[in-house]
VOPAGU-2260 file (C-alpha; in pm, 1 decimal, decimal comma):
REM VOPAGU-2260
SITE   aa  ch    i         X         Y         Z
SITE  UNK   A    0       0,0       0,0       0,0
SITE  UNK   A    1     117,9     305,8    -125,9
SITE  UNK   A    2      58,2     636,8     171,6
SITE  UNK   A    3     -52,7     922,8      53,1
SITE  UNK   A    4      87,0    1230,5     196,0
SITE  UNK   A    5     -43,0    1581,4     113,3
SITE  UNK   A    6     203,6    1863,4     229,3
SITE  UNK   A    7      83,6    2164,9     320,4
SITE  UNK   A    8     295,0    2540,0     353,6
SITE  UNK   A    9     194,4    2880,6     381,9
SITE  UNK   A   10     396,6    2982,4      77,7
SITE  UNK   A   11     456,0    3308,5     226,0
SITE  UNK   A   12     857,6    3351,5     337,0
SITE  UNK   A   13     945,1    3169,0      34,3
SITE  UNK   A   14     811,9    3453,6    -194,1
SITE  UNK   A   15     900,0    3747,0      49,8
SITE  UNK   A   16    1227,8    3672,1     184,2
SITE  UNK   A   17    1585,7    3678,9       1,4
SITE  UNK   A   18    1742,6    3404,7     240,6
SITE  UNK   A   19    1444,3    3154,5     248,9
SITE  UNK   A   20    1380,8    3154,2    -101,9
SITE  UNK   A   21    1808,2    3099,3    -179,5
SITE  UNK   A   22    1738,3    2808,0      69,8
SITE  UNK   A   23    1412,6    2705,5    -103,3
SITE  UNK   A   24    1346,9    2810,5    -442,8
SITE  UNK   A   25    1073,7    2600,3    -534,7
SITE  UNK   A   26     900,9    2642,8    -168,6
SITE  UNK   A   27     930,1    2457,9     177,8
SITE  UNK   A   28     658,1    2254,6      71,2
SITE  UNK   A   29     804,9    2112,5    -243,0
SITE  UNK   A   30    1117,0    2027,7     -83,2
SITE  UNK   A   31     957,1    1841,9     223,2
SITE  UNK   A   32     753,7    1658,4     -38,1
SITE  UNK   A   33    1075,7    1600,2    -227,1
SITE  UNK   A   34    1195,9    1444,9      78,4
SITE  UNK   A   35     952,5    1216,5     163,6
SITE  UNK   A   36     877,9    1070,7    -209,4
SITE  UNK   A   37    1239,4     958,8    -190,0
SITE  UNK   A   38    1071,9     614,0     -26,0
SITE  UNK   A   39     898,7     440,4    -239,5
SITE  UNK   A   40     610,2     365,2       8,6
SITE  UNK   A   41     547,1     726,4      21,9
SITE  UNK   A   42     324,1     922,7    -270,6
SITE  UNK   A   43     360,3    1326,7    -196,0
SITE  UNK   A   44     196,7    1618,1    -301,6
SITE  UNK   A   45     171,0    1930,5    -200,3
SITE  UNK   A   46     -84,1    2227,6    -120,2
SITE  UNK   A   47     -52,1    2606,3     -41,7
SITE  UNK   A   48    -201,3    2889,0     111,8
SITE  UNK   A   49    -270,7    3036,0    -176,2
SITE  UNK   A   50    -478,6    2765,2    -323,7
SITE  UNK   A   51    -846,8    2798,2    -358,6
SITE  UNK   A   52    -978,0    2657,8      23,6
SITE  UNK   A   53    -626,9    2652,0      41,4
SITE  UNK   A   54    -637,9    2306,6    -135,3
SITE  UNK   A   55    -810,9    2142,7     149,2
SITE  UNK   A   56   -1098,0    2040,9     -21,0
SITE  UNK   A   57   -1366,1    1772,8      89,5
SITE  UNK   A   58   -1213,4    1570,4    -205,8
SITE  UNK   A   59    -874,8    1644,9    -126,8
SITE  UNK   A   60    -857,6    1516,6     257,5
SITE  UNK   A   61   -1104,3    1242,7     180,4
SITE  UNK   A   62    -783,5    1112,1     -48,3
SITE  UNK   A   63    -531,2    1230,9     216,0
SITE  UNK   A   64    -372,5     963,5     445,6
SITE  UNK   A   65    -159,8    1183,1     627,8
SITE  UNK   A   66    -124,6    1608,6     636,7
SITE  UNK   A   67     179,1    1749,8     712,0
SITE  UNK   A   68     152,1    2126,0     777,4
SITE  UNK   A   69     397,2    2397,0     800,8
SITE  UNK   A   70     292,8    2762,5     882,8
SITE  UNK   A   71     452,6    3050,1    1020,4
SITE  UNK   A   72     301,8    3411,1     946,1
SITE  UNK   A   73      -3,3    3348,9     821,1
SITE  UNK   A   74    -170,7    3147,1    1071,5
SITE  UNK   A   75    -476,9    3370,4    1116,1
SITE  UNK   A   76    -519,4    3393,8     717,5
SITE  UNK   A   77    -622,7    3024,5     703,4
SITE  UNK   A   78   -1039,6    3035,1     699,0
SITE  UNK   A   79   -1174,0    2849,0    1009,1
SITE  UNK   A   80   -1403,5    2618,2     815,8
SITE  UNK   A   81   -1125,1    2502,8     669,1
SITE  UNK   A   82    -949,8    2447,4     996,0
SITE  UNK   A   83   -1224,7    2253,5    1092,1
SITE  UNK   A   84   -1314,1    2029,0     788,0
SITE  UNK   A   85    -929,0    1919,1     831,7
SITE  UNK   A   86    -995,2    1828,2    1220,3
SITE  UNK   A   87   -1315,6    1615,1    1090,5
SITE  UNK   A   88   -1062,4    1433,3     932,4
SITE  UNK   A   89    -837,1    1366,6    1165,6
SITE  UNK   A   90   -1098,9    1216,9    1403,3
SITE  UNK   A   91   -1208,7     990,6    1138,6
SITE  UNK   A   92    -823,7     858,8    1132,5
SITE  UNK   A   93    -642,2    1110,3     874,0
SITE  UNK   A   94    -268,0    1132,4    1003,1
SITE  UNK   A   95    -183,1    1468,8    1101,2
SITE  UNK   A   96     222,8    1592,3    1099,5
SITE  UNK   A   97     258,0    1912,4    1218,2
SITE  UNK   A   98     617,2    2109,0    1178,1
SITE  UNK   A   99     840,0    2379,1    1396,7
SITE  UNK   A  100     583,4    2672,5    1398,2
SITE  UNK   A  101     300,8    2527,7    1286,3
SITE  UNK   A  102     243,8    2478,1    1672,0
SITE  UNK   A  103      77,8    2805,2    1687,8
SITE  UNK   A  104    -172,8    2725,7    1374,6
SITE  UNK   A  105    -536,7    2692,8    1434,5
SITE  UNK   A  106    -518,9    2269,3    1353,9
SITE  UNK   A  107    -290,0    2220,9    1617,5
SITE  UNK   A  108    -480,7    2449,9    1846,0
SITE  UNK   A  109    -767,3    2329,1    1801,0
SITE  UNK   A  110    -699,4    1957,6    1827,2
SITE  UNK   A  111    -507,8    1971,2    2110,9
SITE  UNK   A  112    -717,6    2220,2    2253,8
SITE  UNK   A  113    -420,8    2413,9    2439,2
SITE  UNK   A  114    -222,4    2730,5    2388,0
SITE  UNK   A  115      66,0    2527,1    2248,7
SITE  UNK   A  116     240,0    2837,0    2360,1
SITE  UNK   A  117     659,4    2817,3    2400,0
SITE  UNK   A  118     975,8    3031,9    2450,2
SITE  UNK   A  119    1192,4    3098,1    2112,9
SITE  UNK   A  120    1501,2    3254,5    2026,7
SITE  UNK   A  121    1667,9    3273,4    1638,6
SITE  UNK   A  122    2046,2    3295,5    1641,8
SITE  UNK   A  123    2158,7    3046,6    1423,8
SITE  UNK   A  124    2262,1    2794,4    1739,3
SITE  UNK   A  125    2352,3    2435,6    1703,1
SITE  UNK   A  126    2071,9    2181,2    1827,7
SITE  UNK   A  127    2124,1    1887,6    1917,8
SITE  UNK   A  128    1800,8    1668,5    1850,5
SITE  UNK   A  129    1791,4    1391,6    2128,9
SITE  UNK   A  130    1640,2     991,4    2102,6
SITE  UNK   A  131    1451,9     970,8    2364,1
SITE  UNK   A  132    1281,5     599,8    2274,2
SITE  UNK   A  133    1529,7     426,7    2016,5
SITE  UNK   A  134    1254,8     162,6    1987,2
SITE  UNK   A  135     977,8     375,8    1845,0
SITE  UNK   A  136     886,8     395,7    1485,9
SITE  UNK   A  137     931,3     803,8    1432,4
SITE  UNK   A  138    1305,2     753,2    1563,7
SITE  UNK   A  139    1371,9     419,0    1341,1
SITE  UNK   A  140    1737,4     476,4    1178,1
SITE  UNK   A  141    1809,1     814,3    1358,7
SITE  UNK   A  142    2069,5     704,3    1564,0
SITE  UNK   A  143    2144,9     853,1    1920,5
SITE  UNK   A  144    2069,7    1187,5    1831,1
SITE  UNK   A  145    2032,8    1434,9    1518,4
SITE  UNK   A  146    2310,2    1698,6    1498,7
SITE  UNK   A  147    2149,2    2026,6    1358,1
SITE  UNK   A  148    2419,8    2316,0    1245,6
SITE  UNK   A  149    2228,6    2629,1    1290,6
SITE  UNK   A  150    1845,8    2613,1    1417,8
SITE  UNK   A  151    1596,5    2832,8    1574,6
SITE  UNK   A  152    1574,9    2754,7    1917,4
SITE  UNK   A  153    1243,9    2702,3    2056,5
SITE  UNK   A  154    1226,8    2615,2    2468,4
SITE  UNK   A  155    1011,3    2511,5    2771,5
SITE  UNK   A  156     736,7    2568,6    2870,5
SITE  UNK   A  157     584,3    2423,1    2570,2
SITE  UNK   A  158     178,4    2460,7    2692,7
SITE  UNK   A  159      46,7    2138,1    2512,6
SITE  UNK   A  160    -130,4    1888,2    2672,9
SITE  UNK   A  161      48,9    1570,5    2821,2
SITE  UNK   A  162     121,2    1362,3    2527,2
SITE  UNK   A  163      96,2    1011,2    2439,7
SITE  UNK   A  164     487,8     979,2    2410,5
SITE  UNK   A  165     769,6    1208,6    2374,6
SITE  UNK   A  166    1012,5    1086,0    2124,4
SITE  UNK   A  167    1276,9    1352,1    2109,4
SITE  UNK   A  168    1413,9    1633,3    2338,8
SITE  UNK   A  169    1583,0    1913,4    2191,5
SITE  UNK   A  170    1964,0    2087,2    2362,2
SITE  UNK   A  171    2019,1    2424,6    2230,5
SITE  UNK   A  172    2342,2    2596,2    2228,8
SITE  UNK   A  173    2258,8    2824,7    2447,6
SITE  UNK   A  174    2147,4    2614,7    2704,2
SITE  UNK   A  175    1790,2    2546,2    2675,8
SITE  UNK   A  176    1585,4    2229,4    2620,6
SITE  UNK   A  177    1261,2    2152,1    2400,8
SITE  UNK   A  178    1001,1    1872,3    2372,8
SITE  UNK   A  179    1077,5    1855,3    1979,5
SITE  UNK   A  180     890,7    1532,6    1934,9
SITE  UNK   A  181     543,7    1467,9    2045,0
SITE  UNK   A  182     265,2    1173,4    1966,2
SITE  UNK   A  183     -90,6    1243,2    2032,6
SITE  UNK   A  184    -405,4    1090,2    1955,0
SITE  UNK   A  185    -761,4    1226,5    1885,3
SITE  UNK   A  186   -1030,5    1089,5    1805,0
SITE  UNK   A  187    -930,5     777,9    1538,1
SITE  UNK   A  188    -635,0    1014,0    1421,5
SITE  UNK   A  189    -263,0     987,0    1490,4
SITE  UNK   A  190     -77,3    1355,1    1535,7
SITE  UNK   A  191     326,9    1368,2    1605,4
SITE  UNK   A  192     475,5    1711,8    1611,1
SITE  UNK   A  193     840,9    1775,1    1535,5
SITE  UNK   A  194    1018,2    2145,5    1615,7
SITE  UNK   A  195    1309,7    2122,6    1350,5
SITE  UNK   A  196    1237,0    2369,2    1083,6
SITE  UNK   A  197    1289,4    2737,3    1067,1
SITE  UNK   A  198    1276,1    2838,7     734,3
SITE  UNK   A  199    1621,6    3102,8     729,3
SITE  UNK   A  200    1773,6    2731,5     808,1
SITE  UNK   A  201    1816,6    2416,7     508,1
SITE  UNK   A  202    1682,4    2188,8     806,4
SITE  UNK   A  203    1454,7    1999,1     592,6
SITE  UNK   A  204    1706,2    1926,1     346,1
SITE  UNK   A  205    1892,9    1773,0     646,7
SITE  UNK   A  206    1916,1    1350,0     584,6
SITE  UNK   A  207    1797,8    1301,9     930,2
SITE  UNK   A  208    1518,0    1550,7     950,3
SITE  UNK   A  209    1411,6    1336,0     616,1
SITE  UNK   A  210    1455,5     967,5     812,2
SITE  UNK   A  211    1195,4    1162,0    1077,0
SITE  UNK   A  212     930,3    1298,9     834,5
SITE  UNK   A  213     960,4     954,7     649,8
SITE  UNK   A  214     900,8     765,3     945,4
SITE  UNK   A  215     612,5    1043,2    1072,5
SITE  UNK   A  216     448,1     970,8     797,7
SITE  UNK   A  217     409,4     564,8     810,8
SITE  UNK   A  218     395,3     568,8    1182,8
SITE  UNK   A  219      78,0     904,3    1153,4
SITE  UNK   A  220    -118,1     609,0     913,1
SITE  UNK   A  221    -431,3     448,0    1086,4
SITE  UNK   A  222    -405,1      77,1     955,5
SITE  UNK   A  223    -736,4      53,7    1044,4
SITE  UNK   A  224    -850,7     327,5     795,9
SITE  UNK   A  225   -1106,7     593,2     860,3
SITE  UNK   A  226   -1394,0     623,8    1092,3
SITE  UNK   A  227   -1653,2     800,5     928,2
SITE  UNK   A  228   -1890,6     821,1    1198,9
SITE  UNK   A  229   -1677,6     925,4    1496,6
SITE  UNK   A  230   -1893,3    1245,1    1521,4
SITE  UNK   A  231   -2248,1    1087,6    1467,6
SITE  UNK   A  232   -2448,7    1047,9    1839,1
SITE  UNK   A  233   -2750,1     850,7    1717,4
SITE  UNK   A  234   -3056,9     766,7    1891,5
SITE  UNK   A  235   -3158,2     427,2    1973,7
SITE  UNK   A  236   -3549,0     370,8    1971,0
SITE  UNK   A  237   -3626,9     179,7    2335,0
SITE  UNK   A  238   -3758,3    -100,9    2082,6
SITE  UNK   A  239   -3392,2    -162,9    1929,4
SITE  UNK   A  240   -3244,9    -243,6    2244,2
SITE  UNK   A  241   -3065,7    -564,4    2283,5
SITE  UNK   A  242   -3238,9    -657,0    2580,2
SITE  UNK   A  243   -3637,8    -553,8    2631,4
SITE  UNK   A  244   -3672,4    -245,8    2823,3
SITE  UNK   A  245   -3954,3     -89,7    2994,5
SITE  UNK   A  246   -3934,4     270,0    3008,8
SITE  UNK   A  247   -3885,5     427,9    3399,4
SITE  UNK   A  248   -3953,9     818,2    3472,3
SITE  UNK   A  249   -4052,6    1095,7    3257,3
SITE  UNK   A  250   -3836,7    1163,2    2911,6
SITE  UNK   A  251   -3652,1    1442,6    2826,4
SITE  UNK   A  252   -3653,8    1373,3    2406,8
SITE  UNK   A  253   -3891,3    1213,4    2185,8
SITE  UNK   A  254   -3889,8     892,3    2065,8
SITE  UNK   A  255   -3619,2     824,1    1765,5
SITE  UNK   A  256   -3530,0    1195,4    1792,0
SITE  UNK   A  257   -3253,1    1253,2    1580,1
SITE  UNK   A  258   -2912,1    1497,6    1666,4
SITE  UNK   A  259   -2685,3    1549,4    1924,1
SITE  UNK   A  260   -2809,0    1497,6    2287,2
């Protein structure tokens, strides 16, 4: 089975900005893409900000096994119903990867449900991407740690909820330390976040920031597939019950009444 991976950027730095477009000519997006097609089990296109519903279509996501999503500075530009057709689809069991700033975007937000608020500093310093679980998936072929030359460094307190696992701490060169790997899970849908990525940076061009999206994207996969009625709270007649019933009390609802109660 062949995952298919949509990538998703802003497209904004990359058109605006001298240094991130020498770094990335043809986009962050295309290059992250780039990197993850390299496997043969992986199938990657891309999307943009710009796109009509900024390419998130119905269509689109139904076709989607896993999102990754980079923003930066337009976070508030992306149109809330699209923010939440893509967490519909996440319940259901649509992988979701989201990368270095896109932990301020409304997805991430809104399906953690947190501030996802964190310190952050850009001078160029080394970081030094820690292992914390050798045995998991997202950190297969990565070694003891991933040496990063010059990185934006982002720091505790990192205000996300308590995550399923933490699979890589980040050491900064001046001193700090960063949850830079994080597994979640809502609803029927897998989530990892990963903090490598400023865009002044050629971080994603980095082999082992590739082995980590790679393996992101096969581990964010629900083998089960999607769950299309994760949202749906039905109600069951008194004369479906598995058992006979005789109703007790007075009743709030009518009977069969359909929606959420």
């Amino acid at each position: 089975m062949t995952i298919r991976v949509l990538v998703w950027g802003e497209n904004v730095h990359e058109r605006t900005n001298k240094a991130v477009a020498s770094i990335y000519p043809t986009g962050m997006h295309s290059c992250i893409a780039d990197g993850l097609n390299e496997d043969a089990g992986l199938s990657a296109s891309t999307a943009v900000l710009q796109d009509d519903q900024h390419g998130l279509t119905e269509a689109v996501l139904a076709e989607t096994d896993v999102l990754f999503w980079w923003g930066h500075a337009a976070h508030g530009d992306v149109a809330d119903d699209v923010v939440e057709r893509v967490a519909a689809h996440v319940w259901q069991g649509m992988g979701l990867v989201c990368l270095h700033s896109a932990h301020f975007s409304k997805i991430f937000r809104r399906i953690t449900g947190a501030p996802c608020s964190l310190r952050w500093r850009e001078a160029g310093e080394r970081e030094r991407v820690w292992v914390c679980n050798p045995q998991h998936p997202i950190a297969e072929g990565v070694g003891p740690c991933l040496e990063i030359p010059n990185s934006e460094m982002y720091g505790e307190p990192f205000t996300v909820p308590e995550p399923d696992e933490t699979v890589f701490v980040s050491w900064y060169e001046g001193g700090e330390v960063f949850r830079s790997g994080l597994t979640f899970k809502r609803g029927n849908g897998r989530i990892f976040y990963f903090g490598p990525g400023h865009e002044t940076y050629p971080i994603y061009w980095n082999e082992g920031v590739k082995r980590v999206l790679k393996n992101a994207a096969k581990w964010a996969v629900n083998p089960l597939g999607r769950w299309q009625d994760i949202d749906n709270a039905a109600n069951v007649p008194v004369a479906e019950a598995r058992e006979p019933l005789q109703v007790k009390g007075p009743k709030l609802h009518e009977e069969g009444e359909a929606g959420f109660r």
